[in-house]
VEXNU-968443 format. One line per field, with one value per residue (C-alpha): residue in three letters; x, z, y. Coordinates in steps of 0.25 Angstrom, whole numbers, plus 2048, in hexadecimal, padded with zeros to 3 digits. Layout:
# VEXNU-968443
residuo <- c(Ala,...)
u <- c(X,...)
w <- c(Z,...)
v <- c(Y,...)
***
This chain:
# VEXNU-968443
residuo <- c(Unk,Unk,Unk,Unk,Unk,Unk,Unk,Unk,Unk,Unk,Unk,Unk,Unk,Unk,Unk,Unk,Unk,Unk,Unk,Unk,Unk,Unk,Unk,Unk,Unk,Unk,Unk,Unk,Unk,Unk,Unk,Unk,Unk,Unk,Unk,Unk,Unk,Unk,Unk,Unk,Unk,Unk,Unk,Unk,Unk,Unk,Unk,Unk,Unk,Unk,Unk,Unk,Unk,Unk,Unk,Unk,Unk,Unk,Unk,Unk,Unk,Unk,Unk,Unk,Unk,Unk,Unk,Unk,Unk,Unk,Unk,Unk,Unk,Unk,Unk,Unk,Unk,Unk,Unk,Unk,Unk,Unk,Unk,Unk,Unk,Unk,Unk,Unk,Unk,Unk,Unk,Unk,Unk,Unk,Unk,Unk,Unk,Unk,Unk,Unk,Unk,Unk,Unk,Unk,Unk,Unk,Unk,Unk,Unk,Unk,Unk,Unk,Unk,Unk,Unk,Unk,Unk,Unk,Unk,Unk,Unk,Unk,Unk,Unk,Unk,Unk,Unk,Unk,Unk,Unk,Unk,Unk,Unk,Unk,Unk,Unk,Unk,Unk,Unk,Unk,Unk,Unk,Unk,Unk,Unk,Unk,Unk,Unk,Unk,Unk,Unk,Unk,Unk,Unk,Unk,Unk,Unk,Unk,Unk,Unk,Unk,Unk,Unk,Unk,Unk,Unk,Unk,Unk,Unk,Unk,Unk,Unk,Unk,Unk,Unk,Unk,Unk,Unk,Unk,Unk,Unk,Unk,Unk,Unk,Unk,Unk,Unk,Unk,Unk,Unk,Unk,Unk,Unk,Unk,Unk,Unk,Unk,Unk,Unk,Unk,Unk,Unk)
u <- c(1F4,1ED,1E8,1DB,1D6,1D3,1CD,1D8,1E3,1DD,1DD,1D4,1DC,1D3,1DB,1D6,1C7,1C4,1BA,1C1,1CB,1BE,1B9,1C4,1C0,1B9,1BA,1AE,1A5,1A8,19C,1A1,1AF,1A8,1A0,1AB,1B2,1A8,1A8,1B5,1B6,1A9,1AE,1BE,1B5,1AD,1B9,1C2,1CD,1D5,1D3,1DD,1D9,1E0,1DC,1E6,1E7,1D9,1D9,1E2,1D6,1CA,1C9,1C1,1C0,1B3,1A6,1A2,1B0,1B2,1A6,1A9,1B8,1B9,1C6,1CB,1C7,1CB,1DB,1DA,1E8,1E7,1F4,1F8,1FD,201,1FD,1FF,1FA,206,210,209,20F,204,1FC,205,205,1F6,1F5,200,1FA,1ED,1F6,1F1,1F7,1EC,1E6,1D9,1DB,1D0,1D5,1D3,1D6,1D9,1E4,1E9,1EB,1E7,1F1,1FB,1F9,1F5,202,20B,203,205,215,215,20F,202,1F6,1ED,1E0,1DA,1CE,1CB,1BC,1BD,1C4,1C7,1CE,1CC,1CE,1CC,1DB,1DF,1D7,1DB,1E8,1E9,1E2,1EC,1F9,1F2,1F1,1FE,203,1FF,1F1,1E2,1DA,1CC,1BE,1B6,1AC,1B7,1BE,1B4,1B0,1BE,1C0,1B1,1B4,1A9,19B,195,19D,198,1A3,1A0,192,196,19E,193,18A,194,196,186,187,192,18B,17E,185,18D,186,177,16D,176,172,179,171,172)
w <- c(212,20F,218,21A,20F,216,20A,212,20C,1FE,1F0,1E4,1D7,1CC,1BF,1B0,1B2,1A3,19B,192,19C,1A5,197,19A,1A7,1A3,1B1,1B5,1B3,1B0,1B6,1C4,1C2,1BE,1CB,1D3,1CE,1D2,1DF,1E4,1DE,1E5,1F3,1F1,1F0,1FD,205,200,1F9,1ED,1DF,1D5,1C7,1B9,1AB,1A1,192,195,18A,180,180,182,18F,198,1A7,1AB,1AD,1BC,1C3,1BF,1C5,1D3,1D3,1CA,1D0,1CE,1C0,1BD,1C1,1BD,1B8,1A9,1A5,199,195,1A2,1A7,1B5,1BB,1C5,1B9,1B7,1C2,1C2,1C6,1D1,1D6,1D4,1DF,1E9,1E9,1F0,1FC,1FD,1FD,1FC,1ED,1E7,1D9,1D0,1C2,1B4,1B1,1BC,1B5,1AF,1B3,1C2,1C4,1C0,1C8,1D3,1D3,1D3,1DC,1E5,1E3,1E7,1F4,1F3,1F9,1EF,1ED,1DF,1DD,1D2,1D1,1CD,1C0,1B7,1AE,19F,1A2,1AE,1B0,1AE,1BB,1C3,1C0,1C3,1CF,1D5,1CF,1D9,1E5,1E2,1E3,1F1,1EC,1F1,1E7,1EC,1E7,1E7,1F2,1FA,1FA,1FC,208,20E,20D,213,21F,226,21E,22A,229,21E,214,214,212,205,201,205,1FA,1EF,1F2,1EE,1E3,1DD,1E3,1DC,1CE,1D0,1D5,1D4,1DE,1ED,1FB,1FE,1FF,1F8)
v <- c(215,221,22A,22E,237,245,251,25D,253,252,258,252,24F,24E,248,248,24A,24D,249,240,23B,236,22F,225,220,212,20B,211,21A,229,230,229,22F,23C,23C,237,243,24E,249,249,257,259,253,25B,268,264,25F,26B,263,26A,264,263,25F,25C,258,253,25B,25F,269,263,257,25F,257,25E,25C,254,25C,25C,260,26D,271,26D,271,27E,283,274,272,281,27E,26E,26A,26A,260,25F,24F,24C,23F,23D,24B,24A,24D,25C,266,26F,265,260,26D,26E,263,268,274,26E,26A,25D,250,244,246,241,23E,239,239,233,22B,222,21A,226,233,230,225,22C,239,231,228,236,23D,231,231,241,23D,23E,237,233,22F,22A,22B,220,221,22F,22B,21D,217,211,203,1FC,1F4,202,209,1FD,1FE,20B,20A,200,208,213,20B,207,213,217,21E,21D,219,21C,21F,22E,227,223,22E,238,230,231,23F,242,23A,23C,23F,246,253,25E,25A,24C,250,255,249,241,249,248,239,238,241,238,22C,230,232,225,21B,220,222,220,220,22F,23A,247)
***
């Protein structure tokens, strides 16, 4: 068992957020996984975890990284890992060392998709020894049977499959203190994009 989720610990892995990867993700619906997305950035700036991001033959397709992230994280976005082919991120050295560098050993990994490039890096991040946490609402998959398959070949693997609410809860801890304030704000923002009117206020 895992245990408890603690931000000093963590860095965030963002995998394959471009605009045509995320057209791929069918098992529900993108502007969630958009949102979800800007608010872990969101909540790893607050909390003053390390980010570590990478886009798959994003020039050779034209495939830009998804508008909304750049903004929040320029220093991210500015040294994003830009592979060239490689599939399972864990494969590419520089992104390896990208995520030793940060000096943390429990990763939150969002990716897309979920089936695909997330599982994989996921799975080998794993077997290096870290701990990580998937976070499967900010990503998807084309086909359903593939996202749950996917989703049990992670838990099978010794990974925490978890949700953006979820987890931002756990690394808040405690909603009174000024930095669970914050979260508590980006939770409405996200909550009021997702889901509508919500009893939180801004």
């Amino acid at each position: 068992m895992s245990k408890a989720l603690k931000a000093q610990d963590c860095a965030l892995i963002l995998i394959d957020h471009q605009i045509i990867s995320m057209s791929m993700i069918k098992t529900q619906a993108l502007e969630i996984a958009k949102h979800n997305n800007i608010a872990l950035v969101k909540a790893a700036k607050i909390l003053g975890i390390p980010s570590v991001w990478t886009s798959s033959n994003e020039d050779a397709n034209k495939d830009w990284w998804m508008p909304g992230l750049e903004e929040i994280n320029r220093d991210a976005y500015a040294r994003r890992i830009k592979r060239t082919g490689i599939v399972d991120s864990w494969n590419d050295p520089d992104f390896v060392r990208a995520v030793e560098a940060t000096g943390r050993h429990s990763l939150i990994m969002a990716g897309t998709t979920n089936d695909g490039c997330l599982l994989y890096t996921a799975l080998s991040a794993r077997r290096a020894g870290y701990e990580v946490h998937a976070v499967l609402d900010a990503g998807g998959s084309p086909f359903q049977i593939s996202e749950d398959a996917a989703r049990l070949r992670m838990m099978q693997g010794g990974i925490v499959v978890t949700a953006t609410n979820t987890l931002l809860g756990e690394l808040a801890d405690n909603w009174a203190l000024p930095h669970g304030q914050q979260i508590r704000l980006v939770l409405a923002e996200t909550f009021q994009h997702t889901l509508g009117s919500f009893g939180l206020s801004t």
